[in-house]
C-alpha positions as CSV (number, residue, x, y, z in Angstrom):
1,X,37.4,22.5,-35.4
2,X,36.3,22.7,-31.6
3,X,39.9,23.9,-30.4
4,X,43.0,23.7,-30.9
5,X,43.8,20.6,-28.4
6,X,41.8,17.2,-28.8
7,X,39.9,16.2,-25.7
8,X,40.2,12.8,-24.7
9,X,38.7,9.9,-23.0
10,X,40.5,7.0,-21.8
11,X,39.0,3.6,-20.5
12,X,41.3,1.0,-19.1
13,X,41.1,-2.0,-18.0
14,X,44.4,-4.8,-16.7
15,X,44.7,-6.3,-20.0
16,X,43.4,-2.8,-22.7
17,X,42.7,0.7,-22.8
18,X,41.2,2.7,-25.7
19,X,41.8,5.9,-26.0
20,X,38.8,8.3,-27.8
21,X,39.4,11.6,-29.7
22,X,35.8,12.7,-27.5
23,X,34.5,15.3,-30.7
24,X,35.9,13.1,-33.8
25,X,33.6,10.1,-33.7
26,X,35.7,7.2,-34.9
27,X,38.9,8.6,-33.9
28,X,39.8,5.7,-31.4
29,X,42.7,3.6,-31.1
30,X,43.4,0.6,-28.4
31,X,46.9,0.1,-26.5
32,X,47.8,-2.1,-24.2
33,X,48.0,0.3,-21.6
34,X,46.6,4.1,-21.3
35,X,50.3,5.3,-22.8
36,X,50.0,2.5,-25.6
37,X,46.3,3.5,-26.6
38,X,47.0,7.4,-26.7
39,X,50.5,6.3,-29.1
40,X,48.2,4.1,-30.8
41,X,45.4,7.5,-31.4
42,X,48.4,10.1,-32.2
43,X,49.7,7.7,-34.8
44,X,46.4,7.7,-36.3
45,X,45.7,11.4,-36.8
46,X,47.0,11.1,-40.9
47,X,44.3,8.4,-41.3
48,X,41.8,9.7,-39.6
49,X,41.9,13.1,-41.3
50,X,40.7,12.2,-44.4
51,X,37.8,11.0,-42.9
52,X,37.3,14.3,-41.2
53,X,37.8,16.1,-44.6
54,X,35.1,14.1,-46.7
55,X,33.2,15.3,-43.5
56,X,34.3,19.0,-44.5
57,X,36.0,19.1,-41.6
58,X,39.5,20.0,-40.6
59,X,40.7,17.5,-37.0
60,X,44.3,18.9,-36.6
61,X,46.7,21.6,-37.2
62,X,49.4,21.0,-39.3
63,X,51.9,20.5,-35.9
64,X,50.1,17.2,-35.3
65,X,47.5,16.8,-32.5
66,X,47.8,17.7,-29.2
67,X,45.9,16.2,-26.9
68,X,44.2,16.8,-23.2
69,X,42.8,13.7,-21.1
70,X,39.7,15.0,-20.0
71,X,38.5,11.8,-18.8
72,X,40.4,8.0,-17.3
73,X,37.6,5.3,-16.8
74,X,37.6,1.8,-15.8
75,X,36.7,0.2,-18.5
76,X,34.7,-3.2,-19.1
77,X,34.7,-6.9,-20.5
78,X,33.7,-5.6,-23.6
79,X,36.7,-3.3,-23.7
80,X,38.8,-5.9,-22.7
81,X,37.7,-8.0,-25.5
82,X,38.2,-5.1,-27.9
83,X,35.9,-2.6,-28.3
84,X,35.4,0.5,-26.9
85,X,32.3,0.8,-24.7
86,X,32.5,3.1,-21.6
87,X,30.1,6.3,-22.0
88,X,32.1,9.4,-20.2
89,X,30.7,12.1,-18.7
90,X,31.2,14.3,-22.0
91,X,29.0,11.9,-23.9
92,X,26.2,13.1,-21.7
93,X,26.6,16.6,-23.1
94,X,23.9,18.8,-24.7
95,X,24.0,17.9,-28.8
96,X,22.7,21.3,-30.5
97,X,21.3,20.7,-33.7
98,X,24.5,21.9,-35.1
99,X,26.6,19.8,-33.7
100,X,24.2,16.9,-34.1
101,X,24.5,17.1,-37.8
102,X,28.6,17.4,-37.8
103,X,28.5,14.1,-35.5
104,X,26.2,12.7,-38.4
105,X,28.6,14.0,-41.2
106,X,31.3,12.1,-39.7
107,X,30.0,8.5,-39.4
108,X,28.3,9.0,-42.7
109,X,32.2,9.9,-43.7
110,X,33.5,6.6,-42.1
111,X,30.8,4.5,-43.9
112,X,32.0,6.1,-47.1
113,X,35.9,5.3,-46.2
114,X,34.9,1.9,-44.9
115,X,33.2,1.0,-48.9
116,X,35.7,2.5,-50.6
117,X,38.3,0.7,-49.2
118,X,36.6,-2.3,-49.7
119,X,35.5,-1.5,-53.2
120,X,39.5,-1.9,-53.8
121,X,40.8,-4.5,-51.3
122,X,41.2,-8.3,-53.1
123,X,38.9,-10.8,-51.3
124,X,41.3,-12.8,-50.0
125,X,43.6,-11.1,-46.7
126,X,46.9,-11.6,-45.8
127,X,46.1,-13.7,-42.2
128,X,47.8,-12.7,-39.1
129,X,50.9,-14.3,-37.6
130,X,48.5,-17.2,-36.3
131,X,46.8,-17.6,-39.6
132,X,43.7,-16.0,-38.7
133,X,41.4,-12.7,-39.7
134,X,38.1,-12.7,-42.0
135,X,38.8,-12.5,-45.7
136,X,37.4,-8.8,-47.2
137,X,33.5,-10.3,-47.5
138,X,33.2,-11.7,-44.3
139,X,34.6,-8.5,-43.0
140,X,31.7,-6.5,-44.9
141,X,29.4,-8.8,-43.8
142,X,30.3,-8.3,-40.2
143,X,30.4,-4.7,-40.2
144,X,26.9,-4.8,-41.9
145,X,25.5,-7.2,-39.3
146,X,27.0,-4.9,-36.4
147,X,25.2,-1.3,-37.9
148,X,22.2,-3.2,-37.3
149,X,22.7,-4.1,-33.7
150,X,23.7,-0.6,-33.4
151,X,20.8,0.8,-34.9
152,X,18.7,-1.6,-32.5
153,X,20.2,0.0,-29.9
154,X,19.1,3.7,-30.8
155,X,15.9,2.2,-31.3
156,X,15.9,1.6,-35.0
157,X,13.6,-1.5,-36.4
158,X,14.8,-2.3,-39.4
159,X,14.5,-6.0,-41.0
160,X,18.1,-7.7,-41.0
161,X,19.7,-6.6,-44.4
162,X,21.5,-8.9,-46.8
163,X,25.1,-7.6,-47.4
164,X,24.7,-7.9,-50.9
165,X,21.8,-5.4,-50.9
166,X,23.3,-2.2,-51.2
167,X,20.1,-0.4,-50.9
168,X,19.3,-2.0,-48.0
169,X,22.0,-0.9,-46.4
170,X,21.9,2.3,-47.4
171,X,17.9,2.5,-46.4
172,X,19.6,1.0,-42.6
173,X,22.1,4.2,-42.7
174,X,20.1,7.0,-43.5
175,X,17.7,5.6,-40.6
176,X,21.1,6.1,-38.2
177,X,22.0,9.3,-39.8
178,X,18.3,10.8,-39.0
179,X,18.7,9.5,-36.0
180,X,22.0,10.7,-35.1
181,X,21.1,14.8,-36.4
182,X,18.7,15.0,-33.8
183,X,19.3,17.4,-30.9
184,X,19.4,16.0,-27.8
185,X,19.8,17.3,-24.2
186,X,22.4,14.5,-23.9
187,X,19.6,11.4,-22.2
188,X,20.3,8.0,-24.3
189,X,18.7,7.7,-27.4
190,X,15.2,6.1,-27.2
191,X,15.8,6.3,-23.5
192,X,18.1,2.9,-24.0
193,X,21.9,2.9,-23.2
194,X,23.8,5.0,-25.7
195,X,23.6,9.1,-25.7
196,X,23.5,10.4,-29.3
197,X,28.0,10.9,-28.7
198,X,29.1,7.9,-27.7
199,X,26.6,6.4,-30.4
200,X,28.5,8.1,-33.2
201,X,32.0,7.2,-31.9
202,X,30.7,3.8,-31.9
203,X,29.3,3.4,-34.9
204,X,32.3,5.4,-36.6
205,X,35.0,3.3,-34.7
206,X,33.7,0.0,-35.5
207,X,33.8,1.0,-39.5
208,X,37.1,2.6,-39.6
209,X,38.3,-0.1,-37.2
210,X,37.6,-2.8,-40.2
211,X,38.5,-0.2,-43.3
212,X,42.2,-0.1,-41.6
213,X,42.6,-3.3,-41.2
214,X,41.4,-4.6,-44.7
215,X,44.2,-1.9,-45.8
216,X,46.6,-3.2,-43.4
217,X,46.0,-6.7,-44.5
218,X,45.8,-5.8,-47.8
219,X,48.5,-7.6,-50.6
220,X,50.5,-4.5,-51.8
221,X,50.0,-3.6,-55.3
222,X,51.5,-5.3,-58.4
């Protein structure tokens, strides 16, 4: 694992912050405040670890993580509204091809979290205390629909997929993943918006975003 601490991004904005494990793409939590969101990160660690190991990675030691804000941003509307969508100055870092292809390894991870836990979660969700929250296709579909922006935005074309068509899908991922293991001096991808590591967080975040939730609004088991 790249050290023994876990560097740290923080965006914030009056009403949200996010808080971003900057080397473990996906590892990203929201608060209400800066304090809230890096709560919100530590009590994630246990759920994100698996994801690191189907990665063949380790994330933390077995004292729990211990982490050093490297980074506070002002953050945006869009991280207001609940995602997280500032690029910090370590996103711009060189992406060797190394590393490009352990950044690859773990979105490709959270896809594989993200179906599994779908595979098993009943289609209808327990709602939230106001009776809202998509039901486990909708949430699929969603997810689906929001890869392909994101590919779009690393310069992928790739005809809309239909969520039922699993090769599809997998054809739209693999084009991400090849994507993703390039090196890179850092520059946005396809000299659009996203540099090759906040495109992995990203893409990471918003799947194990919706794989915890679908377990968290999961029925428990008979």
């Amino acid at each position: 694992m790249p050290g023994t601490r876990i560097k740290v991004g923080v965006e914030i904005t009056p009403k949200k912050a996010f808080a971003s494990a900057l080397d473990w793409p996906g590892w990203t939590r929201a608060g209400k405040d800066p304090e809230a969101a890096l709560a919100a990160l530590a009590a994630a660690a246990e759920r994100y670890a698996p994801v690191a190991r189907k990665a063949g990675l380790e994330v933390t030691p077995k004292a729990g993580p211990r982490f050093d804000v490297v980074e506070e941003a002002p953050g945006n509307a869009t991280t207001a509204f609940g995602a997280p969508d500032v690029r910090f100055e370590a996103d711009h870092r060189r992406v060797t091809g190394r590393e490009a292809a352990r950044l690859a390894s773990i979105v490709e991870a959270a896809w594989k979290v993200f179906d599994g836990v779908a595979a098993k979660a009943p289609a209808e969700l327990r709602k939230g205390p106001r009776g809202g929250g998509r039901d486990r296709d909708k949430i699929v579909a969603h997810v689906l629909g929001a890869d392909g922006g994101y590919a779009r935005s690393i310069g992928i074309k790739h005809p809309e997929v239909d969520p039922g068509d699993t090769r599809a899908r997998d054809a739209l991922r693999r084009a991400v993943l090849e994507v993703l293991r390039q090196p890179s001096d850092g520059s946005p991808i396809a000299g659009r918006k996203w540099p090759p590591r906040y495109a992995a967080r990203r893409i990471a975040w918003h799947a194990l975003d919706h794989a915890w939730e679908i377990e968290d609004r999961s029925e428990p088991s008979a």
